[in-house]
HTML snippet that shows the backbone in 3Dmol.js (N, CA, C, O; Angstrom):
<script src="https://3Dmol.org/build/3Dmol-min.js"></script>
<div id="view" style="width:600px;height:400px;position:relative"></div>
<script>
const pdb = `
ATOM      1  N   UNK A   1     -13.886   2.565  14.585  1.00  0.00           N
ATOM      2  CA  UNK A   1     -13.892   1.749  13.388  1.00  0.00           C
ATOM      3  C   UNK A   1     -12.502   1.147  13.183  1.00  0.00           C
ATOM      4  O   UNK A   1     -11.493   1.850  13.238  1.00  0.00           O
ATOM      5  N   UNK A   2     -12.469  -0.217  12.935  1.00  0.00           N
ATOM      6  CA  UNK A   2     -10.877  -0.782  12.543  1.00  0.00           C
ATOM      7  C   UNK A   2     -10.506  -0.593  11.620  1.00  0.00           C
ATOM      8  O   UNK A   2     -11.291  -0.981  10.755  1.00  0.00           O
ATOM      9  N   UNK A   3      -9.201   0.059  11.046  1.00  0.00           N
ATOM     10  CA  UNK A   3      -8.260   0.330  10.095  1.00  0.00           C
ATOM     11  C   UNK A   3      -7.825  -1.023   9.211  1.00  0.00           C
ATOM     12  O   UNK A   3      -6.987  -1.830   9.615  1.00  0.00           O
ATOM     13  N   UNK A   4      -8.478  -1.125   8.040  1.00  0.00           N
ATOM     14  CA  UNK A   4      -8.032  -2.166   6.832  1.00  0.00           C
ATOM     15  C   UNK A   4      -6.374  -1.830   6.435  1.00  0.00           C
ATOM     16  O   UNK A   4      -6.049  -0.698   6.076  1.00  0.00           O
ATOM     17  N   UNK A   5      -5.540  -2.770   6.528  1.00  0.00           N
ATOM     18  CA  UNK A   5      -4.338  -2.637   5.698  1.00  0.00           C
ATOM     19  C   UNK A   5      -4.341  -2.236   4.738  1.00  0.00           C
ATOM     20  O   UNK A   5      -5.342  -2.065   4.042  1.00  0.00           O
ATOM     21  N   UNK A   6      -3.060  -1.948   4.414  1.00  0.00           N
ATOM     22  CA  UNK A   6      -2.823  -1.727   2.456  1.00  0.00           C
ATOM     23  C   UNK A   6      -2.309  -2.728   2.128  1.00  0.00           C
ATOM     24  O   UNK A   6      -1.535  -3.317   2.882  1.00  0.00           O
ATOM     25  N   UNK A   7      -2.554  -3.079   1.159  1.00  0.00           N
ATOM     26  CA  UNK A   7      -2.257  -4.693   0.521  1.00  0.00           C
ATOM     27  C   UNK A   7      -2.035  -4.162  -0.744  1.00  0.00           C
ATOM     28  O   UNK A   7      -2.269  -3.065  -1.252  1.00  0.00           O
ATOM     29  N   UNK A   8      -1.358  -5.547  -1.266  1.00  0.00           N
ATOM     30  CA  UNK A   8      -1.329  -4.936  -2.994  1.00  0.00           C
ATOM     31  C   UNK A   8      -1.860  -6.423  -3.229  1.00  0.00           C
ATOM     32  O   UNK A   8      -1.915  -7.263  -2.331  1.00  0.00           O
ATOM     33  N   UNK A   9      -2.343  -6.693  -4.898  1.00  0.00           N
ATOM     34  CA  UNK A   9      -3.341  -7.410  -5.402  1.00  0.00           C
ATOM     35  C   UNK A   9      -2.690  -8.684  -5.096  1.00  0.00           C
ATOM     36  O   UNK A   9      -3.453  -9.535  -4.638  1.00  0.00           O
ATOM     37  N   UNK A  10      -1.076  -9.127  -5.282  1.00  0.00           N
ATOM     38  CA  UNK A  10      -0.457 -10.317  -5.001  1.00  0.00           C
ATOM     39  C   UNK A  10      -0.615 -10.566  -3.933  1.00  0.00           C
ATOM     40  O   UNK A  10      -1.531 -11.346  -3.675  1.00  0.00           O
ATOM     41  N   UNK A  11       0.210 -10.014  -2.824  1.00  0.00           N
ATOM     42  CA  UNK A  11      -0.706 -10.328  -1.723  1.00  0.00           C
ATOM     43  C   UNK A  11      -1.709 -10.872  -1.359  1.00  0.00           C
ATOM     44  O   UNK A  11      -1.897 -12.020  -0.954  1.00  0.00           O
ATOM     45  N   UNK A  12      -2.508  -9.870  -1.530  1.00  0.00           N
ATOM     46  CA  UNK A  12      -4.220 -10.343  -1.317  1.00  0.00           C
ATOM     47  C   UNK A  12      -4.615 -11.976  -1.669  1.00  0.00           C
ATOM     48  O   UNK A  12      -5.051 -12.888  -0.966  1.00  0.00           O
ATOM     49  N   UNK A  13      -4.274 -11.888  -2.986  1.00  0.00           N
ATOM     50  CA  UNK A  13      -3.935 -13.605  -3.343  1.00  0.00           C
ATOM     51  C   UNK A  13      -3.900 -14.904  -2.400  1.00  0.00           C
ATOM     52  O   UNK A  13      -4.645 -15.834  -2.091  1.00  0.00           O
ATOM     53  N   UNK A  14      -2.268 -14.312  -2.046  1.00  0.00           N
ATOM     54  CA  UNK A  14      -1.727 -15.387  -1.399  1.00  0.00           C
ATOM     55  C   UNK A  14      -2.504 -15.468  -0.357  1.00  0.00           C
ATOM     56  O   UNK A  14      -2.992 -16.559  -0.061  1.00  0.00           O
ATOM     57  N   UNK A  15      -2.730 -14.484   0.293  1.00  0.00           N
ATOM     58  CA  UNK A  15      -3.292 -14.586   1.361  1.00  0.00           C
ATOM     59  C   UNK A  15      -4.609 -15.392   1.331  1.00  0.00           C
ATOM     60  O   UNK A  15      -4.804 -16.317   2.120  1.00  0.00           O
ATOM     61  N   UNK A  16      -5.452 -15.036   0.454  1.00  0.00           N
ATOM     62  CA  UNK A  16      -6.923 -16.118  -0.238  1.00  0.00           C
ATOM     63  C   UNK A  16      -6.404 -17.537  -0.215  1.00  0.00           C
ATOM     64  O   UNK A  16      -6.843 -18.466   0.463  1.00  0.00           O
ATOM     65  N   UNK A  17      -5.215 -17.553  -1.221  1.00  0.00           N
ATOM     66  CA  UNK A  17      -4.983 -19.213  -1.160  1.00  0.00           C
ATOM     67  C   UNK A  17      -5.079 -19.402   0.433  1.00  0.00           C
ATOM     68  O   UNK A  17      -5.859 -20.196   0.959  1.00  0.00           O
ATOM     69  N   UNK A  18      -4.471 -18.836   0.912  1.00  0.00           N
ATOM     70  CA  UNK A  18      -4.127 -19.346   2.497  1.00  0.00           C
ATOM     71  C   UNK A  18      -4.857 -19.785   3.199  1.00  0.00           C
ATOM     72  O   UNK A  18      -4.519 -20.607   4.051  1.00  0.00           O
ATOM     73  N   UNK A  19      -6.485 -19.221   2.992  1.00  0.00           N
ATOM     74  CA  UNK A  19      -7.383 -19.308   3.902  1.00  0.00           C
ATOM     75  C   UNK A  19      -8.565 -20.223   2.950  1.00  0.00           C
ATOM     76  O   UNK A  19      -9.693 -20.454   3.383  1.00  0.00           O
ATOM     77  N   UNK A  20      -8.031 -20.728   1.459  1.00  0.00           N
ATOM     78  CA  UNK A  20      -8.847 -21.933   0.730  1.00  0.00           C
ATOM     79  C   UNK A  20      -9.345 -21.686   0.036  1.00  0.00           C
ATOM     80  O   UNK A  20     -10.267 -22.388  -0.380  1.00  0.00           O
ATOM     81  N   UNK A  21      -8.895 -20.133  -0.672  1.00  0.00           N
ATOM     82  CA  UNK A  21      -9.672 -20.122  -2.101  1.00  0.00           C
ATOM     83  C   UNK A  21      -8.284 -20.514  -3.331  1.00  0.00           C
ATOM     84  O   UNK A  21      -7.074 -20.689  -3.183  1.00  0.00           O
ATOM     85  N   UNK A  22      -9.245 -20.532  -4.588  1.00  0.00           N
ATOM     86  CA  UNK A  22      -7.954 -20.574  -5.807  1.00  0.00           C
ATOM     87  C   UNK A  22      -8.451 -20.287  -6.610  1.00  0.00           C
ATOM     88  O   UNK A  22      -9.642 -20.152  -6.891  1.00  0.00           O
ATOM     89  N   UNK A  23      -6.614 -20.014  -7.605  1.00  0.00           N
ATOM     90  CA  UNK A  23      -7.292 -19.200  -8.694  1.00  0.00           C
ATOM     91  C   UNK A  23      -8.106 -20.072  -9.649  1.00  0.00           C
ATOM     92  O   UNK A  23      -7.557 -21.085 -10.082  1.00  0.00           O
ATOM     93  N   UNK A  24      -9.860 -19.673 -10.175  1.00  0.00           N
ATOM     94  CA  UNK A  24     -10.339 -20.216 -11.286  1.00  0.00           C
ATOM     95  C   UNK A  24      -9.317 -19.919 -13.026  1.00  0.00           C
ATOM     96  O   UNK A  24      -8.846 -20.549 -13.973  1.00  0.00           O
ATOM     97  N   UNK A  25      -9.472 -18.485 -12.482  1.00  0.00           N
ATOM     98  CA  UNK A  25      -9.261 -18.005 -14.288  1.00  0.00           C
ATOM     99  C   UNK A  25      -8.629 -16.424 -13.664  1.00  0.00           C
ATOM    100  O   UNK A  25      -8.968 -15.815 -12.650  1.00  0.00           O
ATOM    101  N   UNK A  26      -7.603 -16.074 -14.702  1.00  0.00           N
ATOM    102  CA  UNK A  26      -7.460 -14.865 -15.219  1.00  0.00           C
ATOM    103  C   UNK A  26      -7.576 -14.290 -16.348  1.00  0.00           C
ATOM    104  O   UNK A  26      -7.164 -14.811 -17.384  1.00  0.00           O
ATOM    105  N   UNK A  27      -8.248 -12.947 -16.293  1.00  0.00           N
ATOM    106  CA  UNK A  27      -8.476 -12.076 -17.556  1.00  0.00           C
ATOM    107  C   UNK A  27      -7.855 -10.723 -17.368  1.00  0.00           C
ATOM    108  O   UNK A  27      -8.164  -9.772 -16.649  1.00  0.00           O
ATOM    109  N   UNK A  28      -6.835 -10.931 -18.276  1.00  0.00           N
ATOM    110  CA  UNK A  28      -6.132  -9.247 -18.216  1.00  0.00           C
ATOM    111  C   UNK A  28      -5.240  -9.477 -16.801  1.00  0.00           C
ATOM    112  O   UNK A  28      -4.467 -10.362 -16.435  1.00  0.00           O
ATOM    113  N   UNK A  29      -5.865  -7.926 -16.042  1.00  0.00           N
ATOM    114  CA  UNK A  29      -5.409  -8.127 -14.664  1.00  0.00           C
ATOM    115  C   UNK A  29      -5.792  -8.565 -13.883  1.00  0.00           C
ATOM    116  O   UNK A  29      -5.177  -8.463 -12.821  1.00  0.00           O
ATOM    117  N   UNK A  30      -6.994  -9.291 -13.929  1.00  0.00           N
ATOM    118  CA  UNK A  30      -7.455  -9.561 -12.640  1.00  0.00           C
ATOM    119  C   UNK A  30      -8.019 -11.030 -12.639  1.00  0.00           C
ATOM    120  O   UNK A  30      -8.221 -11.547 -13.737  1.00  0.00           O
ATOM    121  N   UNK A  31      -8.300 -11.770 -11.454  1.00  0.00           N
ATOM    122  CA  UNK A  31      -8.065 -13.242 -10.934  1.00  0.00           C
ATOM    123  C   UNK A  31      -8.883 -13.416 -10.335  1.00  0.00           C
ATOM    124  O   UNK A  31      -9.050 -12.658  -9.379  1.00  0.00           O
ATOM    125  N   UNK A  32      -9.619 -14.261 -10.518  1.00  0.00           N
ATOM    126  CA  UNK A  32     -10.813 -14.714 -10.282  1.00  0.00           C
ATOM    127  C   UNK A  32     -10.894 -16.249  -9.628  1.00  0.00           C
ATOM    128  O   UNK A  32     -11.073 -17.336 -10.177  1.00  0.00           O
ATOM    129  N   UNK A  33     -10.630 -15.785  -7.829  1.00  0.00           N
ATOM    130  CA  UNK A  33     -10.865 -16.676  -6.723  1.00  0.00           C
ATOM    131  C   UNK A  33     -11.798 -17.492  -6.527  1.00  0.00           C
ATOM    132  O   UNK A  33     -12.932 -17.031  -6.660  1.00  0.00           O
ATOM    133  N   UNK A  34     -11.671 -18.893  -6.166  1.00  0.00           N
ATOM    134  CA  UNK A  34     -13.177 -19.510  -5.684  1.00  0.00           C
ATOM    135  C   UNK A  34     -12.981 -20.478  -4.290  1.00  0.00           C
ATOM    136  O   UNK A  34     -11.944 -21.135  -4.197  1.00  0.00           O
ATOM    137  N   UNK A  35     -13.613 -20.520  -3.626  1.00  0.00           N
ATOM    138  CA  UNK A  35     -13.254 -21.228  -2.597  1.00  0.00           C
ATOM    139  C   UNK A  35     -14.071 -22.513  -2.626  1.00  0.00           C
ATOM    140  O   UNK A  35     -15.009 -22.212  -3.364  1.00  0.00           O
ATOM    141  N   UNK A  36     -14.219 -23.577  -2.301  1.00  0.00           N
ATOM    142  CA  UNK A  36     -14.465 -24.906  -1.831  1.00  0.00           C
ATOM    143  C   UNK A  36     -16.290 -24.552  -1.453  1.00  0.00           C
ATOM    144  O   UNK A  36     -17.074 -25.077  -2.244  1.00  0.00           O
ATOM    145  N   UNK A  37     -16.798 -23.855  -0.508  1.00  0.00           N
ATOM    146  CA  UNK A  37     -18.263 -23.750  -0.434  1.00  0.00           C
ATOM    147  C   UNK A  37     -18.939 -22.951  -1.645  1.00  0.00           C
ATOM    148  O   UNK A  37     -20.160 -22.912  -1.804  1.00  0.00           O
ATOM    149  N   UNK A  38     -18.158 -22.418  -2.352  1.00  0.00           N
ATOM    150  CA  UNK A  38     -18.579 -21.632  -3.510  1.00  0.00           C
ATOM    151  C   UNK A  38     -18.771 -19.867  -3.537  1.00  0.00           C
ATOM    152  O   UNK A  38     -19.537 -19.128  -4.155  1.00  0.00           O
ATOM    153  N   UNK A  39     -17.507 -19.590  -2.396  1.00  0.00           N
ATOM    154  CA  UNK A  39     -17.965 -17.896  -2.600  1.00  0.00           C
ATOM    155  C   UNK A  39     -16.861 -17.776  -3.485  1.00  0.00           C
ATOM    156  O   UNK A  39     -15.997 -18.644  -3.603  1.00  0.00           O
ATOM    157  N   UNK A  40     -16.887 -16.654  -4.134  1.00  0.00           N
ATOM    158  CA  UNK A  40     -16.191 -16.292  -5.011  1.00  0.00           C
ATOM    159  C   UNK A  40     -15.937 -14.946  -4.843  1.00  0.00           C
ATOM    160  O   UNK A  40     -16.700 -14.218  -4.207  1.00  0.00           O
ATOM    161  N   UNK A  41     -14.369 -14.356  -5.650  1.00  0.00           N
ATOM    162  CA  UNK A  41     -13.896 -12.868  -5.691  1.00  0.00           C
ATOM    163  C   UNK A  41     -12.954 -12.521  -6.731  1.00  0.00           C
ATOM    164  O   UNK A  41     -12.087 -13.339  -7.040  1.00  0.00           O
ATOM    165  N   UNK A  42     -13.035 -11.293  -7.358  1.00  0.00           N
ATOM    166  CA  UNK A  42     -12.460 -11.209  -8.115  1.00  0.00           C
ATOM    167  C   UNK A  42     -11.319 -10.001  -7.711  1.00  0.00           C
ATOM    168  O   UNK A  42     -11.743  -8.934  -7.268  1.00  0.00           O
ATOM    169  N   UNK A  43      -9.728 -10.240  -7.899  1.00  0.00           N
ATOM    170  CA  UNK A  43      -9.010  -9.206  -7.456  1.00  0.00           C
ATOM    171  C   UNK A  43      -8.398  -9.016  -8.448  1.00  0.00           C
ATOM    172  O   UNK A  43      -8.216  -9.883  -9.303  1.00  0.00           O
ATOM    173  N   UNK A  44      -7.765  -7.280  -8.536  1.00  0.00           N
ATOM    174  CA  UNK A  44      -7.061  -6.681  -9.753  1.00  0.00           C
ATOM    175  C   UNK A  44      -5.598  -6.987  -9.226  1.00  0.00           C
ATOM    176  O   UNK A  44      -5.447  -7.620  -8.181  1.00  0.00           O
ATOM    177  N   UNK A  45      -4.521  -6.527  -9.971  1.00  0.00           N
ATOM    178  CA  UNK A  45      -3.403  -6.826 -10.084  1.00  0.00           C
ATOM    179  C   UNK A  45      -2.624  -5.801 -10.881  1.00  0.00           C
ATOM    180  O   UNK A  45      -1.612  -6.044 -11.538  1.00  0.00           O
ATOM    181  N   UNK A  46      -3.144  -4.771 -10.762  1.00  0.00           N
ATOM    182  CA  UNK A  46      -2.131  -3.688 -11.389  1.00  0.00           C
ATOM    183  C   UNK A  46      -1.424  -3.266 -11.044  1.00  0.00           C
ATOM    184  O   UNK A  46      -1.300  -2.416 -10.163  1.00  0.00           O
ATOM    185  N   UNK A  47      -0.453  -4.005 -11.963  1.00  0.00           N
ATOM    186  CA  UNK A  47       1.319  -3.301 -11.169  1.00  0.00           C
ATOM    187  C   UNK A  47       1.290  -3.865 -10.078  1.00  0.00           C
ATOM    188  O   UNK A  47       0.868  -5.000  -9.855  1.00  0.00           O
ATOM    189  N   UNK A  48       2.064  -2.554  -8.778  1.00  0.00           N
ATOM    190  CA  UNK A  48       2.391  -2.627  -8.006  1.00  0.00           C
ATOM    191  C   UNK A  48       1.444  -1.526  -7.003  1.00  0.00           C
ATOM    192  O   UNK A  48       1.795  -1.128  -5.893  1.00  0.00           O
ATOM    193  N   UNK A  49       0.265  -1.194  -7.661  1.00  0.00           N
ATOM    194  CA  UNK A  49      -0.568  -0.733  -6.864  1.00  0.00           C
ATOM    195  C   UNK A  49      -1.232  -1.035  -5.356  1.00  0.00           C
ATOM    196  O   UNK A  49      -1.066  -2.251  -5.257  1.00  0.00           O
ATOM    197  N   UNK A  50      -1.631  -0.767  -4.616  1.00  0.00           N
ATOM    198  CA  UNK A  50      -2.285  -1.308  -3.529  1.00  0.00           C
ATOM    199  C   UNK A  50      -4.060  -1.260  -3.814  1.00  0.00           C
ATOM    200  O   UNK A  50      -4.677  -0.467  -4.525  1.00  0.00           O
ATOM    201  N   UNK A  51      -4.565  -2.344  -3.031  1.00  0.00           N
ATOM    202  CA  UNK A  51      -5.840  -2.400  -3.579  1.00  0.00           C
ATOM    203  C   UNK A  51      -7.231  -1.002  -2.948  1.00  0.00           C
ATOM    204  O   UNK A  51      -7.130  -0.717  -1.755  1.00  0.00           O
ATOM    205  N   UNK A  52      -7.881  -0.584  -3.405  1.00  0.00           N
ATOM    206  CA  UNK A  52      -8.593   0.465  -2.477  1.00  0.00           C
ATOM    207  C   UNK A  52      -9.356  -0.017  -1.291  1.00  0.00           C
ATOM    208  O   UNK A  52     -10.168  -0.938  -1.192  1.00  0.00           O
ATOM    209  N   UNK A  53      -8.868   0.881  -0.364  1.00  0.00           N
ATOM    210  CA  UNK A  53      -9.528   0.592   0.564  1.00  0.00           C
ATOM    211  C   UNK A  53     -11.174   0.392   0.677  1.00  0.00           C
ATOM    212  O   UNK A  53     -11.601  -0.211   1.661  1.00  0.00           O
ATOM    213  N   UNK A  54     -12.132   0.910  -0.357  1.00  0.00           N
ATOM    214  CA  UNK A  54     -13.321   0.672  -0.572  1.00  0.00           C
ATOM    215  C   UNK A  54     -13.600  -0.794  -1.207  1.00  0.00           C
ATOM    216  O   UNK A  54     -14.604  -1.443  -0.915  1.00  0.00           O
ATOM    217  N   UNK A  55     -12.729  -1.188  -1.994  1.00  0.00           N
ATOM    218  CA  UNK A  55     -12.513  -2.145  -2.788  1.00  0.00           C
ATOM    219  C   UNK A  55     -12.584  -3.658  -1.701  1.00  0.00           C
ATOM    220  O   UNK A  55     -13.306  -4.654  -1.758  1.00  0.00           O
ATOM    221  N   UNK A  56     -11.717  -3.341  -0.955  1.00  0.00           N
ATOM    222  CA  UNK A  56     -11.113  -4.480   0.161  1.00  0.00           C
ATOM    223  C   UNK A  56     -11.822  -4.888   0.638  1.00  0.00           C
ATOM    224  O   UNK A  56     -11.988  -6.105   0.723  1.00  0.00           O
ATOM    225  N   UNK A  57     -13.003  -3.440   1.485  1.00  0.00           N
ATOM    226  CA  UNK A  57     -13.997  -3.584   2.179  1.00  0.00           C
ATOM    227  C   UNK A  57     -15.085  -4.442   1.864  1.00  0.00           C
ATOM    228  O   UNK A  57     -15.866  -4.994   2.639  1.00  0.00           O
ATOM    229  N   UNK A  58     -15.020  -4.492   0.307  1.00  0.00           N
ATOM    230  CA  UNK A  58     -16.614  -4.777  -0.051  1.00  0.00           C
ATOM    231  C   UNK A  58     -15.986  -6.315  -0.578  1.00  0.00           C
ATOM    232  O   UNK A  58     -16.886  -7.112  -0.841  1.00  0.00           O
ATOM    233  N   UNK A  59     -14.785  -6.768  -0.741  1.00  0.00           N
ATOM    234  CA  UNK A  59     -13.934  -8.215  -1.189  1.00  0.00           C
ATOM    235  C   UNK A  59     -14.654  -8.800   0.424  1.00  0.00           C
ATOM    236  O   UNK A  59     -15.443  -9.719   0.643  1.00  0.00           O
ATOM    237  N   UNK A  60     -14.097  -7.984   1.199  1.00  0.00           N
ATOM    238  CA  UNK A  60     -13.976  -9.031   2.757  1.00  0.00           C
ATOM    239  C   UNK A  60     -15.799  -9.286   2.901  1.00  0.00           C
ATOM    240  O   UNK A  60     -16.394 -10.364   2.931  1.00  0.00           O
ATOM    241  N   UNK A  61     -16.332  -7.983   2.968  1.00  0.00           N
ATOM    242  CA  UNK A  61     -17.965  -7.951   3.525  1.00  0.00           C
ATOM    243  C   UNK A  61     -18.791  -8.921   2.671  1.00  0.00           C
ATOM    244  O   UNK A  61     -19.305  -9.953   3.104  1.00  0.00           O
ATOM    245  N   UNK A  62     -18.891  -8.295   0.901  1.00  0.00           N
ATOM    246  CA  UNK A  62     -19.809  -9.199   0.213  1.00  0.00           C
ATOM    247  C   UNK A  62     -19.359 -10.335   0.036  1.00  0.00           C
ATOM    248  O   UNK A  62     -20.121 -11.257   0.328  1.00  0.00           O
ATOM    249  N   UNK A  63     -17.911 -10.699  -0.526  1.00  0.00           N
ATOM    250  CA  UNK A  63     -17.385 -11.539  -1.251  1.00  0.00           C
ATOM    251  C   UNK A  63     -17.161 -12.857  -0.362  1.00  0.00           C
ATOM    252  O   UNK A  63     -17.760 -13.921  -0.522  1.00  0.00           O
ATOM    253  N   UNK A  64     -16.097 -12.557   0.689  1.00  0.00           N
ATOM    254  CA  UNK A  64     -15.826 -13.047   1.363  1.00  0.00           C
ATOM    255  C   UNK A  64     -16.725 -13.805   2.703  1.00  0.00           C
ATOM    256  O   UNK A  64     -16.580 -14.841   3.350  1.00  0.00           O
ATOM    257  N   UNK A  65     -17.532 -12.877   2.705  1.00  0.00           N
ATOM    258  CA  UNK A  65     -18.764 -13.055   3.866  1.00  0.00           C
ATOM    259  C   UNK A  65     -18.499 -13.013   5.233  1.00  0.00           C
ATOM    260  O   UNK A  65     -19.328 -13.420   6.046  1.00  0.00           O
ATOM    261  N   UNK A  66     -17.116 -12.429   5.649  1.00  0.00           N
ATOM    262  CA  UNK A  66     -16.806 -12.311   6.577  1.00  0.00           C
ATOM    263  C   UNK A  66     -17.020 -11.195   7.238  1.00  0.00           C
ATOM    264  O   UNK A  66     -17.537 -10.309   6.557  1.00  0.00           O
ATOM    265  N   UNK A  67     -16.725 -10.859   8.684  1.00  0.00           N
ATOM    266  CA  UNK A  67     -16.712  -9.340   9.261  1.00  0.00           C
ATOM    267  C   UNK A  67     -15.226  -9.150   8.895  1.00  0.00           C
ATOM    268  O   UNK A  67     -14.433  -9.938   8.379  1.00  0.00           O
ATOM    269  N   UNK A  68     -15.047  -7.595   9.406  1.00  0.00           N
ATOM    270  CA  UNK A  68     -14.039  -7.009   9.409  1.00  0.00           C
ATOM    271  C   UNK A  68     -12.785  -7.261   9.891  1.00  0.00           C
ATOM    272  O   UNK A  68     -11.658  -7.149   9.410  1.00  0.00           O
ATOM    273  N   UNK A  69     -13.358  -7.742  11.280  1.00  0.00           N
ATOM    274  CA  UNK A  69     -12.668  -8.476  12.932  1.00  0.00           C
ATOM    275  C   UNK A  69     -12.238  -9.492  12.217  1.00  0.00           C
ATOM    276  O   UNK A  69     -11.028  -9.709  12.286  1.00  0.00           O
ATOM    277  N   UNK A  70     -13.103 -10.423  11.311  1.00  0.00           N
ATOM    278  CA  UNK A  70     -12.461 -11.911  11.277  1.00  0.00           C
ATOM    279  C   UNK A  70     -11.412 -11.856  10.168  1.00  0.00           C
ATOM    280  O   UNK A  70     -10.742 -12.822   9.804  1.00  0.00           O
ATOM    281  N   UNK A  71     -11.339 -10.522   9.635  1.00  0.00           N
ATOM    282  CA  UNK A  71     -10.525 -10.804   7.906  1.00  0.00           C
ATOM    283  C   UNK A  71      -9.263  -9.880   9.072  1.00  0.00           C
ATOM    284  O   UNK A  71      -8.054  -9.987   8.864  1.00  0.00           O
ATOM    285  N   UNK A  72      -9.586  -9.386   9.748  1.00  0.00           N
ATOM    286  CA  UNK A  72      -8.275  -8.566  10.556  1.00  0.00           C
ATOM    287  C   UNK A  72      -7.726  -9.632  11.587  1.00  0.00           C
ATOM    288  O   UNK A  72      -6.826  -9.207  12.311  1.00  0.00           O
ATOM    289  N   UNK A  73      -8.050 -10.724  11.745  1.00  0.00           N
ATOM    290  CA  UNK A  73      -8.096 -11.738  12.533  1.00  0.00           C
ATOM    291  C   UNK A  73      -6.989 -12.687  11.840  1.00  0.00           C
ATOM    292  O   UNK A  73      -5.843 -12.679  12.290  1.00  0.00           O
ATOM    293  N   UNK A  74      -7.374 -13.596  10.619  1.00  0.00           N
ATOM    294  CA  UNK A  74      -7.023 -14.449   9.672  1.00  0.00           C
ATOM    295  C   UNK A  74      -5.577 -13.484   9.304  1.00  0.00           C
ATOM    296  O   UNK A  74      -4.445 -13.905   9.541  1.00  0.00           O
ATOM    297  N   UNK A  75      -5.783 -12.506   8.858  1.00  0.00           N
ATOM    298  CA  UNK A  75      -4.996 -12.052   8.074  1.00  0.00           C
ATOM    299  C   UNK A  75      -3.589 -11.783   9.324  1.00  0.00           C
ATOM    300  O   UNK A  75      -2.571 -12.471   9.251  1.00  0.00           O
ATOM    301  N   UNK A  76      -3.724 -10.969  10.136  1.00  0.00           N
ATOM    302  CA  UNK A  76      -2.275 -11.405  11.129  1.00  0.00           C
ATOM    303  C   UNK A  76      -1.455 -12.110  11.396  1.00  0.00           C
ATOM    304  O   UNK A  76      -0.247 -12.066  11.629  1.00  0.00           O
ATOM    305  N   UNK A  77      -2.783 -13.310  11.311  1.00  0.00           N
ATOM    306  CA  UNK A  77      -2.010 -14.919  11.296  1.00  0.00           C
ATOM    307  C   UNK A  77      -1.272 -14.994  10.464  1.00  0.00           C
ATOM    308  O   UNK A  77      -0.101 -15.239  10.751  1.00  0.00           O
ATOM    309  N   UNK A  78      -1.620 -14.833   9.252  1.00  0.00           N
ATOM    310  CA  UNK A  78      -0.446 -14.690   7.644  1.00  0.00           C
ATOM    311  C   UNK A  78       0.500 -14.279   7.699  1.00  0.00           C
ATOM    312  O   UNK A  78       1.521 -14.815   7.267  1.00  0.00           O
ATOM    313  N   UNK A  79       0.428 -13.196   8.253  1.00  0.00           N
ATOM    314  CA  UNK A  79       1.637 -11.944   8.045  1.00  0.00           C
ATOM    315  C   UNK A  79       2.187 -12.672   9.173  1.00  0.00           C
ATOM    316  O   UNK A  79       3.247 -12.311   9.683  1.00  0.00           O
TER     317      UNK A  79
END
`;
const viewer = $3Dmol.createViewer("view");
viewer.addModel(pdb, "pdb");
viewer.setStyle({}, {cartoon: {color: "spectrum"}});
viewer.zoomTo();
viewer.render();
</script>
């Protein structure tokens, strides 16, 4: 099984803008992404926390609609 990074919520962000989503709206802590075909995600921002790894999983799988490979793929490129 491939190992998800630890990210923290800013991050995660930038990294979304990167690949063509933006922010709609924020409430409180958390930011509410939309991309151009219309998927959407919502990420927290507390503090300086990192996001859960269950959390990430289900951003990249449901949200995102991507596999694992392709969000471990995209995301290297970033970094």
């Amino acid at each position: 099984m491939l190992k998800l990074p630890v990210i923290k919520g800013k991050e995660l962000i930038k990294f979304l803008e990167s690949i063509g989503f933006r922010a709609t709206r924020m409430k409180g802590s958390h930011v509410r992404l939309r991309s151009e075909d219309g998927r959407a995600t919502t990420v927290p921002m507390h503090g300086n926390k990192d996001i859960p790894k269950g959390l990430l999983c289900k951003i990249v799988r449901e949200d995102l609609e991507i596999s694992i490979e392709k969000f471990l793929e995209l995301y290297a490129r970033y970094k």
